[in-house]
Structures are given as C-alpha cells and as structure tokens.
C-alpha positions, 0 to 999 in steps of 0.5 A: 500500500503506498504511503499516504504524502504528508508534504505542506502546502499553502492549501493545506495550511488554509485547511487546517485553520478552517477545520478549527486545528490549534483552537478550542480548549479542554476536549473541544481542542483541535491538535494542528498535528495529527498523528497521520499527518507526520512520521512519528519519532518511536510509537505514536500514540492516541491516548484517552486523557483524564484531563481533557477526556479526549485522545491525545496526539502524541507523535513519539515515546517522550511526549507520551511519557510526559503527557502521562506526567500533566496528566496525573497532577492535580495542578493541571486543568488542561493539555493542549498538544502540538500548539500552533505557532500562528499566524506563519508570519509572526515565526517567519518574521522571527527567524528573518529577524535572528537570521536563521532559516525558518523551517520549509517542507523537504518537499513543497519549500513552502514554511512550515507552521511551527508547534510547541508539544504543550501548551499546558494549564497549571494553576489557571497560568499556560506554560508552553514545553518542548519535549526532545531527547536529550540527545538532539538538543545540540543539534545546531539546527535545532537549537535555531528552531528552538531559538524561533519557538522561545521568541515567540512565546516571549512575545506573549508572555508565555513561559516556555521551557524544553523538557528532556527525557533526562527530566522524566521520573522513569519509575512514576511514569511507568506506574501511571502508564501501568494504570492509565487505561483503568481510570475509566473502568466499566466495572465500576458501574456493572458490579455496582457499588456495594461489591466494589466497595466489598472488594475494596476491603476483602483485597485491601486486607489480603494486601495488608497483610503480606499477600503478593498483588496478584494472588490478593487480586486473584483470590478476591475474584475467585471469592466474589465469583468474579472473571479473572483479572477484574480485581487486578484491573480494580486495584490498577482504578483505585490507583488512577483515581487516587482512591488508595494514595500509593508511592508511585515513585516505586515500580508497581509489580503484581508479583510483589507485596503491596503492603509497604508502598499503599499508604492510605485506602478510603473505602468510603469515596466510592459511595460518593462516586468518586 
C-alpha cells in the first residue's frame, strides 16, 4: 500500500485553520498535528486523557511519557498538544529577524507552521514545553528552531521551557502508564457499588497483610465469583483515581507485596462516586 504524502502546502495550511486545528480548549481542542499527518519519532500514540477526556496526539515515546506526567497532577486543568505557532508570519518574521532559516517542507519549500508539544494549564497560568531527547538538543539546527519557538512565546508572555527525557521520573511514569487505561473502568458501574466497595476491603486486607498483588487480586475474584483479572484491573482504578494514595515513585509489580508502598485506602469515596 503506498504511503499516504504528508508534504505542506499553502492549501493545506488554509485547511487546517478552517477545520478549527490549534483552537478550542479542554476536549473541544483541535491538535494542528495529527498523528497521520507526520512520521512519528518511536510509537505514536492516541491516548484517552483524564484531563481533557479526549485522545491525545502524541507523535513519539517522550511526549507520551510526559503527557502521562500533566496528566496525573492535580495542578493541571488542561493539555493542549502540538500548539500552533500562528499566524506563519509572526515565526517567519522571527527567524528573518535572528537570521536563521525558518523551517520549509523537504518537499513543497513552502514554511512550515511551527508547534510547541504543550501548551499546558497549571494553576489557571499556560506554560508552553518542548519535549526532545536529550540527545538532539545540540543539534545546531535545532537549537535555531528552538531559538524561533522561545521568541515567540516571549512575545506573549508565555513561559516556555524544553523538557528532556533526562527530566522524566522513569519509575512514576511507568506506574501511571501501568494504570492509565483503568481510570475509566466499566466495572465500576456493572458490579455496582456495594461489591466494589466489598472488594475494596476483602483485597485491601489480603494486601495488608503480606499477600503478593496478584494472588490478593486473584483470590478476591475467585471469592466474589468474579472473571479473572477484574480485581487486578480494580486495584490498577483505585490507583488512577487516587482512591488508595500509593508511592508511585516505586515500580508497581503484581508479583510483589503491596503492603509497604499503599499508604492510605478510603473505602468510603466510592459511595460518593468518586
């Protein structure tokens, strides 16, 4: 099957902008990027966000595990990925200004419109983050590119900042990458919340009292006459929601105990559907 052409033209960038791409906020927000619209730097990735409730474009690992990150805090309101730099002429003007060649398309030569990874909402104040391994930022020509992104964003008062994978937390990542599809769990809703709040506690003490994760989560199921797998995936939403506060600092392994890492369980914020 031959590769669908992802070069820029004029007429492409006028699409975008009339498709409402950079704009909107929260689950409305349009990325100008998507991922069928640029080769990807590692797996791409579409996943649903817990802040915004809408999948994200994510066009590499490094900006899936940092998304992972804003997700999870508390202090986030609102992700906007692959945040145009608009309009063309303000990043063209920029690069013409500092003397440096604003970026084209290999194909076309026509300019590119410019984005930021994150444009983010933390404590109703937007940030705006690069994201780039830390092995491409002495890269003479991206350090240019960046040089664009920066002025502009010092024009509107925007704090911008780079992010490498050196600044990534391995072990928390992981953990919430390792929960992050069970923040919205239809079990939930199907066992009802007399039986979760049952399986809370049958599986809060068999953990407490040395049990490995998965044989506490195993034995609960078989208990409750559950199909196999749900009280790990229940365990794995307790998590999410931040229902039992855990270290996330350490790495979450079914095999090991839990009992040293779960610092707090509140039985009672299911009942307030929490």
């Amino acid at each position: 099957m031959a590769k669908r052409k992802r070069e820029i033209t004029e007429a492409k960038i006028e699409r975008f902008i009339k498709e409402g791409r950079g704009q909107g906020t929260g689950k409305e927000y349009l990325p100008w990027l998507r991922i069928q619209d640029v080769p990807s730097e590692g797996r791409a990735t579409r996943g649903v966000g817990w802040t915004t409730g809408r999948r994200h474009e994510l066009l590499s690992d490094i900006e899936r595990d940092y998304c992972y990150l804003l997700d999870y805090s508390d202090d986030v309101s609102d992700i906007r990925e692959q945040f145009p730099l608009l309009p063309l002429e303000e990043t063209l003007l920029i690069a013409e200004k500092v003397g440096v060649e604003h970026p084209t398309d290999p194909k076309t030569g026509i300019p590119i419109v410019m984005t930021t990874d994150f444009m983010i909402t933390f404590k109703d104040k937007n940030y705006a983050r690069t994201v780039k391994p830390a092995s491409q930022i002495e890269n003479e020509r991206t350090i240019e590119k960046f040089e664009i992104e920066r002025l502009y964003w010092e024009s509107r008062h925007v704090d911008w900042g780079m992010i490498t994978d050196q600044d990534l937390p391995e072990a928390l990542i992981r953990n919430i990458e390792w929960v992050h599809k069970e923040y919205h769990n239809d079990d939930v809703s199907e066992l009802g919340v007399y039986t979760v709040q049952n399986l809370q506690r049958m599986l809060a003490s068999r953990l407490q009292d040395g049990e490995t994760i998965a044989r506490a989560c195993l034995s609960c199921d078989e208990q409750l006459g559950l199909e196999v797998g749900t009280s790990l995936a229940m365990f794995r939403h307790f998590i999410a929601r931040k229902i039992w506060s855990v270290n996330m600092n350490e790495r979450i392994q079914p095999t090991l105990a839990a009992k040293d890492f779960i610092v707090n369980v509140q039985v009672e914020k299911l009942a307030k559907g929490g």
